[in-house]
N, C-alpha and C positions, 0 to 999 in steps of 0.2 A: 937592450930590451927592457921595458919597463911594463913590468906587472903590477898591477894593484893587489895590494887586499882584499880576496875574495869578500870575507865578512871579518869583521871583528869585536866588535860589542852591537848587540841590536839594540835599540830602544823602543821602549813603547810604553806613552805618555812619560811617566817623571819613572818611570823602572828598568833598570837594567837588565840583562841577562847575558849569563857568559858564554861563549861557545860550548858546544859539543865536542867533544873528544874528534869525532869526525870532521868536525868543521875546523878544530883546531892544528891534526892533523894536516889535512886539506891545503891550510896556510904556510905550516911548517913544508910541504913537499916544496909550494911556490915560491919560498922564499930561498929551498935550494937551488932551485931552480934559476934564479936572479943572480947568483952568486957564482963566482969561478970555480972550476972552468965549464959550468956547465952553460951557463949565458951565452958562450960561444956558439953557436947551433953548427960547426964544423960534426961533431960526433951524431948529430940529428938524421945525416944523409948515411952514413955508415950504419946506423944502426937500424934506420928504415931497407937497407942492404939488406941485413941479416934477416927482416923477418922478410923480405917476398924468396932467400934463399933457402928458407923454411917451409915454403909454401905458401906462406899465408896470404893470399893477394885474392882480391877484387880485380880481372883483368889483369891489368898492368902497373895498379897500385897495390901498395899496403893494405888489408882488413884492416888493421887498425888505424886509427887515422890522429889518435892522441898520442901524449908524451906522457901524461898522467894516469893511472889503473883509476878504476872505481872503487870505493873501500863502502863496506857494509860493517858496522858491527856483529859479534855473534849472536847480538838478540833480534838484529834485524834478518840475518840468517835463516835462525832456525823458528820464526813466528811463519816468514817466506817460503820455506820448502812444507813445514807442515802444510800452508794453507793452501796450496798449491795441489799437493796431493789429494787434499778434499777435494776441491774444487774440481780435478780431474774424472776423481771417483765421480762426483755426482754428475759431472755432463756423461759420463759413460752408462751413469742409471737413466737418463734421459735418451739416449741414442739409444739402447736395452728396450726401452716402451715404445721409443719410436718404431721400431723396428718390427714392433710385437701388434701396434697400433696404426693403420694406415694416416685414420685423421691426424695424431699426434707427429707422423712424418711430413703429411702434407709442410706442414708448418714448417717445417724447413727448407721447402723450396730447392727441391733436387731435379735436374735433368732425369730423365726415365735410364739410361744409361747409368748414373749414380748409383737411382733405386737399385739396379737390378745387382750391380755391385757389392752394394753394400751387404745384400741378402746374402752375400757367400761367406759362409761362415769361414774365418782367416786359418781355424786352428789353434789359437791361442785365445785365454780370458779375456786380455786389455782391451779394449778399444783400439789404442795403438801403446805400441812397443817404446814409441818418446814420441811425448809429446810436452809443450811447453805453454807457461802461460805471460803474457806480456804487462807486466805490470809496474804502476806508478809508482813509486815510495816517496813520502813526505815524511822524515823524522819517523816516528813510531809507526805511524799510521801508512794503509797500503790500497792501492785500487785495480781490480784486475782489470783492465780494456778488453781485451782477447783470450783467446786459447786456441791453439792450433798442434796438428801432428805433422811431423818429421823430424829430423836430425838438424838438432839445433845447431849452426855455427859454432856456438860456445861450447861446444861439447867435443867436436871434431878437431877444434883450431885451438879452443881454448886454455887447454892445458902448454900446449907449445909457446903461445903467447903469453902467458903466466913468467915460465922457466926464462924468455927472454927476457922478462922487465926484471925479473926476482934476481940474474947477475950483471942488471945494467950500474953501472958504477954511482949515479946517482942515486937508483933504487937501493944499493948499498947502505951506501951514506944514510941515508932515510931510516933503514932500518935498524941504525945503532939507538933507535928510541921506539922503535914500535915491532912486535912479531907481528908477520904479514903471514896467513896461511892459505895454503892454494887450496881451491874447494874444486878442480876441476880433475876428473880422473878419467883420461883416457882407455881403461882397462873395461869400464862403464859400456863402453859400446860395443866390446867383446864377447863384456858377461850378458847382455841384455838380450842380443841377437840369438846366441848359444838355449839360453833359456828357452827364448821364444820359442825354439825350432825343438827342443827338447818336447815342449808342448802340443808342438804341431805331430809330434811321434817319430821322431828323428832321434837314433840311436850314437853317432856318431858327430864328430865336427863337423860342420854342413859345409860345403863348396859354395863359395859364395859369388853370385855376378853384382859387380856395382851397376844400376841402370842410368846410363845418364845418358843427354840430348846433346851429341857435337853438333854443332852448325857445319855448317857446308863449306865453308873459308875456314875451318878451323882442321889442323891435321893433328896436333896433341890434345890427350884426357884432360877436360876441365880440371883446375890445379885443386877443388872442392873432393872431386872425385881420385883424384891422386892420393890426397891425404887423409881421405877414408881408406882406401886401400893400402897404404903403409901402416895405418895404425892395424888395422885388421888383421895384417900379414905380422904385423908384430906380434900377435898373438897363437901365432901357429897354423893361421886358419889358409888357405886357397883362394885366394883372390883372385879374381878380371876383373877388368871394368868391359862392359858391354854396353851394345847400339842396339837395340829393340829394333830396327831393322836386319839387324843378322843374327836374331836370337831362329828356332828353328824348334818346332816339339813334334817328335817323332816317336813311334810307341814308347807313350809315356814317357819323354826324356823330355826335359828341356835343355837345350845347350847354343854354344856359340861354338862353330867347328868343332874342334875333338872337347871343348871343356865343357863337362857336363854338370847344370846350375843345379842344386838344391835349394837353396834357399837366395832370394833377390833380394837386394836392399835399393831401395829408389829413392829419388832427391825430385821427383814428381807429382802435380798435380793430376787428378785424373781427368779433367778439360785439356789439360794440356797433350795428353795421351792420347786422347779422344779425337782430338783436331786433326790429327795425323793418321790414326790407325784404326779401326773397327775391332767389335770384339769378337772374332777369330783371330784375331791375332795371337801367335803363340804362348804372348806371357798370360794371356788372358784366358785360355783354351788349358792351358797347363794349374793355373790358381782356380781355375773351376772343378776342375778334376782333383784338387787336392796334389798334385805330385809335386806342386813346388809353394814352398813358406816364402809369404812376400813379409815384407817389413819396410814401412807400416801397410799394412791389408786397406785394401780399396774400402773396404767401413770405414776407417780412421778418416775418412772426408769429410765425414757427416761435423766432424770436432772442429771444423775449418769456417763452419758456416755461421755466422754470427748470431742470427735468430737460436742460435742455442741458451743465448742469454735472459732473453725472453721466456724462452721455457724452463728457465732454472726458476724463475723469479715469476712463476705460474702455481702457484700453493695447491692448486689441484693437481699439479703432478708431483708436487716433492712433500705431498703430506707425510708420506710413511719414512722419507729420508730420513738418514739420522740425524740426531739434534747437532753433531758437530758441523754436518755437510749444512743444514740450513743454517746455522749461524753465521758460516764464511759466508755462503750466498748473500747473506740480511749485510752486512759489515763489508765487506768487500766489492761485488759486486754492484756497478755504475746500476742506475735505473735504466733501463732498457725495453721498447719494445718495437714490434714489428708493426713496419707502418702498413694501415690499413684505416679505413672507414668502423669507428665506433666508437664505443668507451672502453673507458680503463681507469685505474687507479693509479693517482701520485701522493704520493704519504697519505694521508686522513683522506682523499677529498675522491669523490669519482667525476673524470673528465671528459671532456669528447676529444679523440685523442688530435685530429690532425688540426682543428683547432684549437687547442694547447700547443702544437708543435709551430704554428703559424704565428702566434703570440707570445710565444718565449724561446725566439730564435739566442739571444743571448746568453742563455744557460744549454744548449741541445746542441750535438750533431750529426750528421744524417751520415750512416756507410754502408754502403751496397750489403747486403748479404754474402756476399761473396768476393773477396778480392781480385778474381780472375781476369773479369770484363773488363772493358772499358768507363765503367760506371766509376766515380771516384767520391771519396770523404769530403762535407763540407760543412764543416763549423760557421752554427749562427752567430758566434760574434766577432767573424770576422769576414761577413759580407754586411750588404744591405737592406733592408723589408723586399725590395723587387726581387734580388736575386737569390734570397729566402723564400719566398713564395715560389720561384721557375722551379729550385732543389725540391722543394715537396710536393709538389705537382710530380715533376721527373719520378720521384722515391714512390709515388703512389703506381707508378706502369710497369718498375722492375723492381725486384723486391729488398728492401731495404732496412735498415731498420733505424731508429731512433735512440741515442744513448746520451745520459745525462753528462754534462763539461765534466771533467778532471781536468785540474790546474797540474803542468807540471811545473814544478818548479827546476829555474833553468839553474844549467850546475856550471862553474868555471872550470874551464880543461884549457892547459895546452896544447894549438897544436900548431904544427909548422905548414909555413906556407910564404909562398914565393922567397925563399930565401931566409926565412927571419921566423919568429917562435912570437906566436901571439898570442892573447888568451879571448876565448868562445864562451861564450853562452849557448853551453849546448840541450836538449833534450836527453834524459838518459831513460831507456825502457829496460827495468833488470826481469831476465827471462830466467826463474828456474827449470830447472829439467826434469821429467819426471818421466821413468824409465819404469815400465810394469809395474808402474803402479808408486815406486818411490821417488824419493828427489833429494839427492845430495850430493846437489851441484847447483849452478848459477851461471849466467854470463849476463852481461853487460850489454846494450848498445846505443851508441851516440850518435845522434844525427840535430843537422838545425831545426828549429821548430817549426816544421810545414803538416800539414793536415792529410798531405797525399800529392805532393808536388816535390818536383826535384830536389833533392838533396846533395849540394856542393860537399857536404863533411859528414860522411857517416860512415860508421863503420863498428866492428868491434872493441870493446875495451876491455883490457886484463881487470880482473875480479878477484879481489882479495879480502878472506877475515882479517879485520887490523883491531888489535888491543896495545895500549899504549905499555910498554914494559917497566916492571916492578921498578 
């Protein structure tokens, strides 16, 4: 197996500069890695064993798809979970107005079935109970892409995956020169839930149903939904996992045969709900009535829809935010808006927007307001003026929005494939977690660089603070 040297002195013009702890790190894993007996990739197959015997699988592979964790320093950590949390809070004052404002919700471009959703008040403050933000890191510097609600990957799996690399005998090795610390804590989804429902006016442990979609060829619980339901159960709680086709609300109850649900937790889009079932349907009929705590509550969609970045980054609605919340927004957040006929502003200058977006397809990329459809992401510089021109035509009939390039920069990972251990140039997106409102926690994900096209290599990656030892 022959690795190169990720990095090892940059240059630029007649100046040096030395690696980063991280990057120096980074070299020092790889070059364990090179070195016996780990070079052998014999242990690669056994130990991708252990994690789908954990659960952790994608179908019928591994989640994780590296040999390598992702390492964060602690200052890139804790700049990342602060700013995240603002960043949360402030699209939650936004969806707060929207809600309050009809004009200010148009703008986010909801199915009427959304709207009427989102109006039901959940029972709890948050927006949603976790939600996560996708973001770039460059060295110091960070850039949010996204923000979305549900139960992050890394938060369910993450901890499991951590405990696996933390006594793989390489990761050992490793750590006779660096403390690695796990930022992932399973207990996180316990307490989050419990809270919620506490809020919702639930005086006890809630009964909980996991809701997920089996397919039809499928006779076992998605293995996603299995390992919510162990960790859940590890905490004392009542767990199912239930089919929203055999849920049932009957005076006031919600239930699946004898078990009666108090509080649902869903790994569901509500298009996705929708496509299948109308709203009589029980879980629906039961969360309008208040007698059952959903987590996250049909509002938390509103956090999914991309034009909410737009509206962050609209100073007539976040005058009165507080000065931290529009700072993250000024400094973090991509330039962003919803494509539509007129002006706007790009730093100093006022534009006409879809002619600026016509003529600087190489810094723009265009993505659905909504990841559900069929509509997909397509970056201006990496087509050409025609097929630039067909995407914003397209972006202008269904609603889209416009958001300025972030460079990522590609990171060197191991991973194993056809037999042999090779090294990627992969994409890394670090998602912290932000659970009612906090964030302390992170995960990882790795995939190759496509814009919204298949991806042969992606998957989760263990996430660890690393400080180099005294």
């Amino acid at each position: 197996m022959a690795i190169g040297r990720c990095c090892a002195i940059v240059k630029t013009g007649s100046r040096f500069f030395a690696m980063t702890q991280l990057a120096e790190a980074v070299a020092r894993y790889h070059k364990l890695l090179e070195s016996e007996p780990f070079s052998v990739s014999d242990w690669v197959e056994e130990f991708q064993k252990k994690i789908l015997a954990a659960g952790l699988k994608d179908g019928a592979r591994p989640i994780c798809p590296v040999l390598r964790p992702h390492f964060l320093s602690r200052r890139q950590f804790n700049a990342l979970t602060k700013a995240a949390e603002l960043l949360i809070r402030a699209a939650g004052r936004i969806i707060t107005a929207a809600l309050e404002n009809p004009a200010i919700l148009a703008r986010l471009h909801l199915l009427p079935a959304e709207k009427m959703l989102a109006a039901v008040n959940p029972g709890y403050t948050d927006t949603a109970v976790f939600a996560l933000a996708d973001t770039e890191l460059n060295g110091a510097g960070m850039s949010f892409l996204s923000a979305s609600a549900g139960i992050p990957p890394g938060l369910a799996g993450g901890a499991a995956l951590a405990d696996l690399f933390f006594d793989l005998p390489l990761v050992k090795q490793f750590r006779r020169n660096y403390n690695l610390e796990k930022i992932n804590d399973p207990k996180l989804l316990a307490t989050s839930i419990q809270e919620a429902y506490q809020q919702f006016g639930g005086h006890r442990k809630p009964r909980v149903g996991i809701l997920d979609f089996r397919p039809l060829y499928q006779t076992a619980d998605p293995a996603a939904a299995q390992l919510l339901k162990e960790l859940l159960s590890q905490e004392r709680l009542q767990v199912e996992i239930v089919q929203p086709d055999q849920l049932e609300y009957k005076a006031r109850s919600l239930r699946q045969g004898e078990f009666v649900i108090d509080l649902v937790v869903h790994r569901m889009r509500v298009h996705e709900f929708l496509l299948r079932f109308d709203l009589m349907h029980p879980l629906i009929r039961a969360y309008r009535e208040h007698t059952v705590c959903l987590v996250n509550s049909f509002r938390s969609e509103l956090l999914h829809k991309r034009s909410i970045f737009a509206l962050l980054q609209d100073e007539t609605l976040t005058a009165d935010f507080p000065a931290a919340e529009k700072k993250v927004i000024q400094q973090h957040v991509p330039w962003t808006r919803l494509v539509a006929p007129g002006k706007t502003r790009y730093g100093n200058k006022t534009v006409d927007l879809l002619e600026f977006i016509l003529k600087n397809r190489e810094k723009l990329i265009l993505k659905p307001n909504d990841d559900s459809g069929e509509e997909h992401a397509v970056a201006g510089w990496l087509t050409d003026d025609a097929g630039w021109e067909r995407a914003l035509k397209r972006a202008t009939r269904a609603p889209y929005v416009v958001q300025e390039r972030v460079d990522y920069p590609p990171v060197a990972f191991p991973v194993y494939r056809f037999g042999s251990i090779e090294m990627k140039a992969l994409q890394v997106v670090v998602q912290p977690h932000v659970c009612l409102g906090k964030s302390e926690s992170c995960s990882s994900w790795v995939s190759e660089a496509t814009t919204g096209g298949f991806s042969s290599i992606s998957g989760l990656a263990p996430t660890f603070i690393l400080e180099p030892k005294p």
